[in-house]
C-alpha positions as CSV (number, residue, x, y, z in Angstrom):
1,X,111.8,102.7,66.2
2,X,110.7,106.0,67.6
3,X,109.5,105.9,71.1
4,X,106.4,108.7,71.5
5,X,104.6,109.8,74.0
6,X,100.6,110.6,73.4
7,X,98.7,113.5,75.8
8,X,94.7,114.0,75.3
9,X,92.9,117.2,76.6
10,X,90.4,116.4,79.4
11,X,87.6,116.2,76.6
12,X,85.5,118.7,78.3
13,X,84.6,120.2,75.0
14,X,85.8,118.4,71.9
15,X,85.0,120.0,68.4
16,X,86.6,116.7,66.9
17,X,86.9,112.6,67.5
18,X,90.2,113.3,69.0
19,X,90.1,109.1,69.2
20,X,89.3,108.5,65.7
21,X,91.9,111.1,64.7
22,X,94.8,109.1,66.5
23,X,94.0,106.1,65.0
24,X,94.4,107.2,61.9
25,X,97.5,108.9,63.2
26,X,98.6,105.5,64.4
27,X,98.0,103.7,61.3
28,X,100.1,106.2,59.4
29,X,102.7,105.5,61.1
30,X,102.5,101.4,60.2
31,X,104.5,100.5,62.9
32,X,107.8,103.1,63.2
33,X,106.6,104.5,66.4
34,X,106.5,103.0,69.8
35,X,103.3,104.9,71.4
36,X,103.6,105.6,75.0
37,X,102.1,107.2,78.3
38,X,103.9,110.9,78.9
39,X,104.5,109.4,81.9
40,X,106.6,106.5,80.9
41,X,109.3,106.9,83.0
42,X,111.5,104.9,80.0
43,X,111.9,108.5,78.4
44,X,110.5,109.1,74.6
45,X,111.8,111.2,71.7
46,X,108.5,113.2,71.0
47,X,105.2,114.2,72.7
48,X,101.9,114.3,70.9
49,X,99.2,116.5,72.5
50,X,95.9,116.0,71.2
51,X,93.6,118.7,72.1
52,X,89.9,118.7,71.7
53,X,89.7,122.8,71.0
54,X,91.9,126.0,70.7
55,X,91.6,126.0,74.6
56,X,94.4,123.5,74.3
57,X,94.8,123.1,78.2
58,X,97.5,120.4,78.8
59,X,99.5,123.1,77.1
60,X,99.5,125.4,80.2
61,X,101.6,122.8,82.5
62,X,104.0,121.3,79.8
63,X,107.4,119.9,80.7
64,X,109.6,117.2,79.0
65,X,112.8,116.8,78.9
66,X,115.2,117.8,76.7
67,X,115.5,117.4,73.4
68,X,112.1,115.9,73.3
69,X,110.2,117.0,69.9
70,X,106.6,118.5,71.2
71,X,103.7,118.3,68.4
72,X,100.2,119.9,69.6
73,X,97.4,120.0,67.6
74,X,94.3,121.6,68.2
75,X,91.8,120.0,65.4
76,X,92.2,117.3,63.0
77,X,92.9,119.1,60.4
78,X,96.8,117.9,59.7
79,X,96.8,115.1,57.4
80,X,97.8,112.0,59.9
81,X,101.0,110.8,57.4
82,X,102.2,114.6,58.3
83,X,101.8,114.7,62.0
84,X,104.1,111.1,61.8
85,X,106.6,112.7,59.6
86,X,107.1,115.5,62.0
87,X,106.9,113.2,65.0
88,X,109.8,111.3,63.1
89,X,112.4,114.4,62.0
């Protein structure tokens, strides 16, 4: 099982149900990833960043470690069984 990390934008102006969106994400994945804080201090494999608009702030102040796989998306526009294929490479 993957172990991912999941990072929302402060919401201040969402053009999208950035919620809804990573359930479906979530249920794409039927159970091969682990979903975590970015803080988990267990370490992950991959970082998703869900941003709310092309403002895309938790961007700006990014660090992981390394070799950790970051995915940012900035609309809900990527079919969810992609975003879990690339969170899984």
């Amino acid at each position: 099982m993957r172990k991912v990390a999941l990072k929302y934008c402060g919401g201040c102006n969402p053009a999208f149900d950035r919620v809804a969106y990573f359930n479906e994400i979530k249920s794409a994945a039927r159970g091969l990833i682990d979903w975590v804080r970015s803080d988990d201090e267990e370490g992950f494999q991959a970082l998703l960043i869900i941003n709310g608009c092309n403002t895309a702030c938790p961007e700006r102040d990014l660090t992981c470690g390394q070799g950790v796989r970051v995915l940012s998306l900035r609309n809900n526009e990527m079919e969810p069984d992609r975003v879990v294929e690339i969170l899984l490479e």
